[in-house]
C-alpha positions as CSV (number, residue, x, y, z in Angstrom):
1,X,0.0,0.0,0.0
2,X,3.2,1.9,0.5
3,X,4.4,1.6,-2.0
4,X,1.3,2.7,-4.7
5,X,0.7,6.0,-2.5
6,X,4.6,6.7,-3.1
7,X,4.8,5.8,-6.6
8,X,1.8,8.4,-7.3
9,X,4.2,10.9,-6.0
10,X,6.4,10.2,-8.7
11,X,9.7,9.8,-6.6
12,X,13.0,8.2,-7.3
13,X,13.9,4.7,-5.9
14,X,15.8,6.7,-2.7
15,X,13.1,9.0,-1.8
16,X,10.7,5.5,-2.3
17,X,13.0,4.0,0.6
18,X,13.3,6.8,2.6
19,X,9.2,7.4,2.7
20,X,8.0,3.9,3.3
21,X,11.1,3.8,6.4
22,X,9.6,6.7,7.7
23,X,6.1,5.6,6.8
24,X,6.6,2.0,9.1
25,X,8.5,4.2,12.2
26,X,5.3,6.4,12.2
27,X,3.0,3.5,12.0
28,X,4.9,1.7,14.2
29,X,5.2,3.9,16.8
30,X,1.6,5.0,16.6
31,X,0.4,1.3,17.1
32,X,2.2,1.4,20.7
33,X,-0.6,4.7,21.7
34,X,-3.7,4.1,23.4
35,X,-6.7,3.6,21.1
36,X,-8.5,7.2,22.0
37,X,-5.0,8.9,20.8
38,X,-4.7,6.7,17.8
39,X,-8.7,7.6,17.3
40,X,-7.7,11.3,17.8
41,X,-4.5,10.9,15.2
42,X,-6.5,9.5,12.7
43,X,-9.3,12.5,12.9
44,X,-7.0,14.9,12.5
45,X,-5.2,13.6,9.4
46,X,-8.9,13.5,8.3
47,X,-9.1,16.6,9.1
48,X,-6.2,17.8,7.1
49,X,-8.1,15.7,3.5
50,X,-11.2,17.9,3.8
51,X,-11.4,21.7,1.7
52,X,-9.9,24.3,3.8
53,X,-13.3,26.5,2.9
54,X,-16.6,24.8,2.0
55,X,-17.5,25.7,-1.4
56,X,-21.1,27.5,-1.5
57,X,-23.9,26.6,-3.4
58,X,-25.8,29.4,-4.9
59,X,-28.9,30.4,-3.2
60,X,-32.3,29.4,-4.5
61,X,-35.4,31.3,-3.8
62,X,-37.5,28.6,-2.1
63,X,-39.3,30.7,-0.3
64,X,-40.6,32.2,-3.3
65,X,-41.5,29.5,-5.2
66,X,-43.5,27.4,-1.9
67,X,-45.8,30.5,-1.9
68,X,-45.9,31.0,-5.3
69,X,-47.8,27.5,-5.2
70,X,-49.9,28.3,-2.4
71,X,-51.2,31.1,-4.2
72,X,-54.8,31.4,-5.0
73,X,-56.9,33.9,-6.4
74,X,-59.4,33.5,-3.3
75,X,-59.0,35.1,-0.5
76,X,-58.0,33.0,2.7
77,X,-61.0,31.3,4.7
78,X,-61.9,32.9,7.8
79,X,-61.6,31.6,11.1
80,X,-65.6,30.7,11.3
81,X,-65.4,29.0,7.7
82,X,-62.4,26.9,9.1
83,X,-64.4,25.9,12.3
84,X,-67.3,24.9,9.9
85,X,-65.4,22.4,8.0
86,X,-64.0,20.9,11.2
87,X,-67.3,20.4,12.3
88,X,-68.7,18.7,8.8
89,X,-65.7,16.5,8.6
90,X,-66.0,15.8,12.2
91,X,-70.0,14.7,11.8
92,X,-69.0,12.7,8.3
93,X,-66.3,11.0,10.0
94,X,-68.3,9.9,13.5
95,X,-71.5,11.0,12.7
């Protein structure tokens, strides 16, 4: 595994050497750590992969388009028309 991450890096045969000696001195000195610092280690070098600034998506007008659909041409139903319908579906549905 080494190996392939070194030879991406295009380096000669001596830097090859060098890296995976240093690479198995790392790895084998992190293996003697507690589990939580390992844990820890392995979130920061995570940490160090992700985008130093998110990238932002552009803004959409949501907002405008959810009450563009609930438009009507009607005017809203009062409070006494909402109680009325309550009541109706309340008699269809237990009579």
């Amino acid at each position: 595994m080494s190996t392939v991450l070194i030879e991406r890096d295009g380096g000669t045969d001596m830097d090859t050497r060098e890296t995976i000696s240093s690479y198995e001195t790392v790895l084998n000195a992190v293996r003697q750590w507690p589990p939580d610092r390992r844990f820890a280690l392995v979130q920061d070098v995570l940490s160090t992969l992700a985008p130093e600034v998110s990238p932002t998506r552009p803004r959409r007008k949501t907002l405008k388009k959810a009450l563009g659909l609930l438009a009507t041409g009607q005017p809203a139903p009062s409070d006494a028309e909402i109680k009325q319908w309550l009541d109706e579906h309340l008699m269809e549905k237990y009579g």
